[in-house]
C-alpha positions as CSV (number, residue, x, y, z in Angstrom):
1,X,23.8,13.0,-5.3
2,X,22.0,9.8,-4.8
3,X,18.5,12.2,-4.6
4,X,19.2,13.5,-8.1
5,X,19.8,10.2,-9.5
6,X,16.8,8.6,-8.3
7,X,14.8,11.6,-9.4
8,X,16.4,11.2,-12.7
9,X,15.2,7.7,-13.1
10,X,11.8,8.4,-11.8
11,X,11.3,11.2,-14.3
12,X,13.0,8.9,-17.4
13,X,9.6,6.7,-16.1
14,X,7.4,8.9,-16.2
15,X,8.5,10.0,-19.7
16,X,8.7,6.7,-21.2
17,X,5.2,5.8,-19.5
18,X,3.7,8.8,-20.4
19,X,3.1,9.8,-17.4
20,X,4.2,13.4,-15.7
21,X,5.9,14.4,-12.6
22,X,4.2,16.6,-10.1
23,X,5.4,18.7,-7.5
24,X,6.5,17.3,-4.0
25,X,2.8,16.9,-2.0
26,X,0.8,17.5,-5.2
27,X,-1.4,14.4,-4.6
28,X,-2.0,14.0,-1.2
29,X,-5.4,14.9,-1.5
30,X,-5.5,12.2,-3.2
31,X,-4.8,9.8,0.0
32,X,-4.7,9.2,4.0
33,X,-1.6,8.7,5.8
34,X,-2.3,5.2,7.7
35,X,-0.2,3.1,9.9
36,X,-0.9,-0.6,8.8
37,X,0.2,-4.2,10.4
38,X,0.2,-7.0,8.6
39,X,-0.7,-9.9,11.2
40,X,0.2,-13.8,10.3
41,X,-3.1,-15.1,11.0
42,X,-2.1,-19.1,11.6
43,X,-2.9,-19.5,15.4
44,X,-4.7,-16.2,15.2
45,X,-8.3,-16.3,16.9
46,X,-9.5,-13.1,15.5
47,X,-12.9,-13.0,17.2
48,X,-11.1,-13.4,20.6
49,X,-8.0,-10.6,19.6
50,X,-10.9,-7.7,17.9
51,X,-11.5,-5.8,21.2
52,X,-7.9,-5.6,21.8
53,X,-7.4,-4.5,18.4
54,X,-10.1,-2.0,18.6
55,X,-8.8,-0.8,22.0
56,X,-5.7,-0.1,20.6
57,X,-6.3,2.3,17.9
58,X,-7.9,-0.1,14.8
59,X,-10.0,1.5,12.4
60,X,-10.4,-1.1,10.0
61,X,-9.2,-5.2,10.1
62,X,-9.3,-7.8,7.4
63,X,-8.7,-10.8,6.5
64,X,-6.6,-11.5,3.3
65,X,-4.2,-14.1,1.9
66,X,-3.4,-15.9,5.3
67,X,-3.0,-12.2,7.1
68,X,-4.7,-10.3,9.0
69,X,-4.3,-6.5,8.1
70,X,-5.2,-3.8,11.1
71,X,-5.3,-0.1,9.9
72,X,-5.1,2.6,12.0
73,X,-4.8,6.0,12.2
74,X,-1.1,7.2,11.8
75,X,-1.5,8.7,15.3
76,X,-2.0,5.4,16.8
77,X,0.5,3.8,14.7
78,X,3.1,3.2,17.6
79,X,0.4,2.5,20.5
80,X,-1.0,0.2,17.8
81,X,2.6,-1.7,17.8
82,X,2.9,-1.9,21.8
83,X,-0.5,-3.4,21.9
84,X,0.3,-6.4,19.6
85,X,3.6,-7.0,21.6
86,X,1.9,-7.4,24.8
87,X,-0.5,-9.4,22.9
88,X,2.0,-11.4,21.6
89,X,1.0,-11.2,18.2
90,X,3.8,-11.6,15.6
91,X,3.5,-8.8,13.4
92,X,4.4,-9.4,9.5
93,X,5.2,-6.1,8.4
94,X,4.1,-2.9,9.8
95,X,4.4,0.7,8.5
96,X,2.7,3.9,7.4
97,X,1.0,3.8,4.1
98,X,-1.1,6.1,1.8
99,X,-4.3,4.9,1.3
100,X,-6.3,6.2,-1.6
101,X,-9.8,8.4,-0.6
102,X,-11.2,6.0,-3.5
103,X,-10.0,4.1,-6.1
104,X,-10.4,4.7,-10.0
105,X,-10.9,2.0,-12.5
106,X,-9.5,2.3,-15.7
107,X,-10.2,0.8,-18.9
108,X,-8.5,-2.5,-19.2
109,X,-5.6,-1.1,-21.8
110,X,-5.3,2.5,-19.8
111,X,-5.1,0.0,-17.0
112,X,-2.2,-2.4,-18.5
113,X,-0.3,1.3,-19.0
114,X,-0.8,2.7,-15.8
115,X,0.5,-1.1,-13.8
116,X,3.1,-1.1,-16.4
117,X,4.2,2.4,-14.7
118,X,3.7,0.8,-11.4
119,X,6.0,-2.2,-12.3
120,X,9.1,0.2,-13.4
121,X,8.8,2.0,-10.2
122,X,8.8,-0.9,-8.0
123,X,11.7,-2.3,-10.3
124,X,13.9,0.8,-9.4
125,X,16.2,-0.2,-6.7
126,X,15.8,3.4,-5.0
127,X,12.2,3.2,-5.1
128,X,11.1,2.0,-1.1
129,X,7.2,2.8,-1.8
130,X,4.5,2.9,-4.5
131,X,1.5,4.3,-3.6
132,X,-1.4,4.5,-6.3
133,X,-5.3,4.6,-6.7
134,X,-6.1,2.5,-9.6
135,X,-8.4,0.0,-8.7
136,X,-7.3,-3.2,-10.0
137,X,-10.5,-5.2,-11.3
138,X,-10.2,-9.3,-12.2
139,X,-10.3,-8.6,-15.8
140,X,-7.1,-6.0,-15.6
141,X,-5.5,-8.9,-13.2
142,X,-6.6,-11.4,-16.4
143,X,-5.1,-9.1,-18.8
144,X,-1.8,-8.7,-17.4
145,X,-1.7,-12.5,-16.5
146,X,-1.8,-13.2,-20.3
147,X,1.4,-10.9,-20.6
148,X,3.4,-12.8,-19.0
């Protein structure tokens, strides 16, 4: 019961967004299933922890916003986890995502539509995950900043 309501909702989205809904799996060519840890890099020496990381399955590490975010592939997702336990490492938030092959920019008002879309979904109490490829330049940040 609680499926059909939530698809219900998602669908009255997409309708007022103008947007469509596909069928289940329709765009996951779109993406890569990832597992992905979100570090807290205060104390964090990242040159002395890389090696670790890389032993255990990273494919990719960056720092961002006071983290430190470790991608791997989804296979390594729970060796991944036991490596930064014994490293005692205090993990943020950790899970698998969908990362897009490549991102698309949009025009700046196609854009303020499409984040719009994205807003409502994350709004919707059912909703656990938003995955999208729309590559969100400065001037789309800008534009949805004057929104507000």
């Amino acid at each position: 019961d609680n499926t059909n309501i939530t698809v219900s909702n998602i669908r009255a989205i997409f309708s007022k967004k103008g947007g469509n809904l596909g069928n289940t799996g329709s765009l996951n060519f779109l993406f890569t299933r990832k597992g992905v840890f979100y570090l807290k890099e205060e104390g964090v020496n990242l040159e002395e922890i890389e090696l670790d990381l890389i032993d255990g399955g990273a494919e990719d590490i960056q720092q961002e916003d006071g983290q430190i975010i470790v991608t791997t592939a989804m296979e390594d997702f729970g060796s991944m986890q036991k490596k930064l336990d014994e490293m005692g490492v205090e993990i943020e938030n950790a899970g698998l995502e969908r990362i897009p092959h490549e991102k698309k920019e949009l025009p700046v008002e196609d854009g303020k539509k499409v984040m719009h879309m994205i807003e409502a979904f994350e709004d919707d109490d059912d909703v656990q995950n938003v995955f999208h490829n729309l590559d969100i330049t400065d001037e789309l940040m800008a534009a949805m900043e004057e929104e507000e």
